[in-house]
C-alpha positions in Angstrom: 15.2 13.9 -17.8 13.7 17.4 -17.4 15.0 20.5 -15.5 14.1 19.6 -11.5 12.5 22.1 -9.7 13.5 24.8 -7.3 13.1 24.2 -3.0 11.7 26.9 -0.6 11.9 26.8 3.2 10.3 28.2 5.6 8.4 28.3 9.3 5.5 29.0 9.3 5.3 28.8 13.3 6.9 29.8 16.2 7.4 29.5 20.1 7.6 32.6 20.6 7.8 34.3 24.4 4.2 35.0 24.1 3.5 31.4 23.0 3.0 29.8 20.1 2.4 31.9 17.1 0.9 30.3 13.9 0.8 31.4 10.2 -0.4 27.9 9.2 -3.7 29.2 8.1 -1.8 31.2 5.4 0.0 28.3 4.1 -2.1 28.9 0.2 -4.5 31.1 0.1 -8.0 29.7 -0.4 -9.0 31.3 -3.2 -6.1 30.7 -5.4 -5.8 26.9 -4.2 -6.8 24.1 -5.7 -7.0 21.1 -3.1 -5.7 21.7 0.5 -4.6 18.4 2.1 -4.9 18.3 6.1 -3.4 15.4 7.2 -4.4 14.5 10.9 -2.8 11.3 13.3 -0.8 11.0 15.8 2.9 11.4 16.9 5.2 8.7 14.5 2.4 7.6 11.4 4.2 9.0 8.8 3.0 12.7 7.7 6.2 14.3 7.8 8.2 11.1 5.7 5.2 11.3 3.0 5.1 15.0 2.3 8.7 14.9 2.3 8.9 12.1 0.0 6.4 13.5 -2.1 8.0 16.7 -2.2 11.0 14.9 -3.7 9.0 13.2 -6.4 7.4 16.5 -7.5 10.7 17.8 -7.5 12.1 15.3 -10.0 9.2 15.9 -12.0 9.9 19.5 -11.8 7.8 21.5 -10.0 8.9 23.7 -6.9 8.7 22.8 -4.0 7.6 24.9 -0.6 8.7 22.7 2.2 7.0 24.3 5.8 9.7 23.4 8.5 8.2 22.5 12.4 9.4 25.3 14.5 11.0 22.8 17.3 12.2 19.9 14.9 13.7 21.8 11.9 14.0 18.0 10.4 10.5 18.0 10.9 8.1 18.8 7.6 5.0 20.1 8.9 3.6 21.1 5.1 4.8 21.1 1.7 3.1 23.5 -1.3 3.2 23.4 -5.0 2.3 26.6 -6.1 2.1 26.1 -9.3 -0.7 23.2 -9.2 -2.3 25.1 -6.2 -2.0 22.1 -4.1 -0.7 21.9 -0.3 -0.2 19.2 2.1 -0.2 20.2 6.0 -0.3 18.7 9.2 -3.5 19.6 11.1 -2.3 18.5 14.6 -1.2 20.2 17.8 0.4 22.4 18.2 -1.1 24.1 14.9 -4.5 22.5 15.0 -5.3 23.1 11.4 -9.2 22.1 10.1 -10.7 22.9 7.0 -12.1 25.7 6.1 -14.3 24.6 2.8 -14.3 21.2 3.1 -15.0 18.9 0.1 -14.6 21.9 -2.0 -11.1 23.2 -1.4 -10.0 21.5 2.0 -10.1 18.1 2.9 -9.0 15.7 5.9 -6.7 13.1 4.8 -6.3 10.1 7.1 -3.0 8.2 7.9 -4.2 5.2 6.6 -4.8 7.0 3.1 -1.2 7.9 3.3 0.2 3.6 3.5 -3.0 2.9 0.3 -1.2 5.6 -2.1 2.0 5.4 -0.7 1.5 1.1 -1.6 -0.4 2.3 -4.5 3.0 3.9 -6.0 5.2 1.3 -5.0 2.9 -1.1 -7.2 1.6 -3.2 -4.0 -1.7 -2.6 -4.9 
């Protein structure tokens, strides 16, 4: 088994007293980026268990890991980036309404239900 990779944290939002304040847009930078995931669905469906789970896979696998933390629920994953494939994962719902900026090219919407098909997929129940 291979060297695992190395975890980053940080939050890329805050309540601050002049409201909500948002780097979420800043998450990878569009031109070096290779796929940007935005994950949209409601409250309890699973976006935060999958990019933390996934985050842990990659990390086995050994690539680093940025994990972006919800600024209320510090349990909470609200994004996860692997610089080194230019890939990141982040949840596009309030409060940090995210929505893509070249979609199909860069950006994409990923629905819930995609995230149950390749989490089944990598189980083997499909």
């Amino acid at each position: 088994m291979g060297k695992k990779g190395n975890i980053r944290r940080v939050y890329p939002g805050g309540n601050t007293y002049k409201g909500f304040y948002s780097y979420y847009d800043y998450i990878l930078d569009q031109k070096s980026a290779n796929r940007i995931m935005v994950i949209k669905g409601g409250p309890g469906v699973g976006k935060s268990h999958f990019m933390k789970k996934l985050g842990e896979a990659m990390l086995e696998k050994g690539f680093d890991v940025e994990y972006h933390h919800c600024s209320s629920d510090n349990n909470s994953v609200d994004g996860v980036v692997f610089h080194k494939l230019g890939v990141a994962l982040v949840d596009g719902t309030a409060p940090h309404v995210i929505d893509p900026k070249n979609p199909g090219a860069v950006d994409e919407i990923i629905h819930p239900l995609w995230i149950l098909v390749i989490s089944m997929c990598l189980k083997g129940g499909i």
